[in-house]
N, C-alpha and C positions, 0 to 999 in steps of 0.2 A: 504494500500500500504506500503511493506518495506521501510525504508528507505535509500538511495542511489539509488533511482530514480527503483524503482521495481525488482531490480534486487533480486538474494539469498544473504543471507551473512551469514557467519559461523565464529562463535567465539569459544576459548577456551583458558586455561590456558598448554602454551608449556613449560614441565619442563627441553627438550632439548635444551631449547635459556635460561635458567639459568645460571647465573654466579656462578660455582660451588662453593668457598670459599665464607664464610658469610659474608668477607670483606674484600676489594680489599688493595694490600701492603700497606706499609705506606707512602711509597714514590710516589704512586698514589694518594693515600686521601690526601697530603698536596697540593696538584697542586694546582691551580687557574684553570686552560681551562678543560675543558671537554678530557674525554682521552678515548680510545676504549679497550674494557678487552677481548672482544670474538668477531668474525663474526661465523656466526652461518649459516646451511642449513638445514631445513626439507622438508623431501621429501612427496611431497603431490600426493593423487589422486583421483580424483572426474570424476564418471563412467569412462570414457575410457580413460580421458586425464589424462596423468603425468606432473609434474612440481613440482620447484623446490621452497620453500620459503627460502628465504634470509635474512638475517640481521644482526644488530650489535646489540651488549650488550657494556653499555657506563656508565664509573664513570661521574656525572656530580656534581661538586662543589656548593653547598649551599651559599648563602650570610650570613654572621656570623652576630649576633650581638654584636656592642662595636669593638674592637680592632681586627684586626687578628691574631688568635691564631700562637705562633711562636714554635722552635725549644725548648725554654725554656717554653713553657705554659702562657706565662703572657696576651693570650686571653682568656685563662678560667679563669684565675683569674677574669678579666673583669665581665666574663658570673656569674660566681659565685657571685661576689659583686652584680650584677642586680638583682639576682633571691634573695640574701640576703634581698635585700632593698623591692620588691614587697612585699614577705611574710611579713615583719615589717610593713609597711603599710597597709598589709590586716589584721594583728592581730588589729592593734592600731583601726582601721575604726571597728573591732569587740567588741573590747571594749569598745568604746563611744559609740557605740548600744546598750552593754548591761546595761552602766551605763544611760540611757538615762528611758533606758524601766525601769528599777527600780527605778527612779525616778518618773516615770509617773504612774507606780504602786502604790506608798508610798502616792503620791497626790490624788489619785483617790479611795482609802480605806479610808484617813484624812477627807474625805467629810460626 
């Protein structure tokens, strides 16, 4: 049995409810609320019946990490100093791995 209680369903990728620029202005990307960039209409028809599909295409705002990025940048800075610190802690955690394992090597040829 399909699912949605047996009925057909029909899927695809509609490149006519695409928001044509690869990114929306800049004064839409800085919002906080959800904004609307297109309403869109594809005309549909399945055997005899016509109708109409409807909809919107919507910037929807992310939750940042660290500070909210401002006019001046100082939430990327933020974002940067975070992403700085992980990498420094995932080298260091690599190098007491690999001083460990040569240590464990050195002991285990001594024997």
């Amino acid at each position: 049995m399909a699912p949605g209680g047996g009925r057909p369903q029909y899927g695809w990728l509609e490149t006519r409810a695409r928001y044509a620029p690869e990114q929306p202005p800049d004064d839409v990307v800085r919002r906080t609320e959800p904004t609307v960039l297109a309403n869109w209409t594809v005309p549909l028809e399945i055997g005899s019946q016509r109708f109409d599909l409807k909809g919107r295409t919507s910037w929807v705002p992310f939750t940042q990490i660290g500070a909210p990025a401002t006019e001046d940048g100082t939430g990327l800075v933020d974002l940067v100093l975070l992403a700085v610190a992980v990498i420094g802690v995932a080298g260091l955690a690599l190098l007491l791995l690999r001083v460990r394992a040569r240590r464990a090597s050195r002991s285990f040829t001594a024997q």
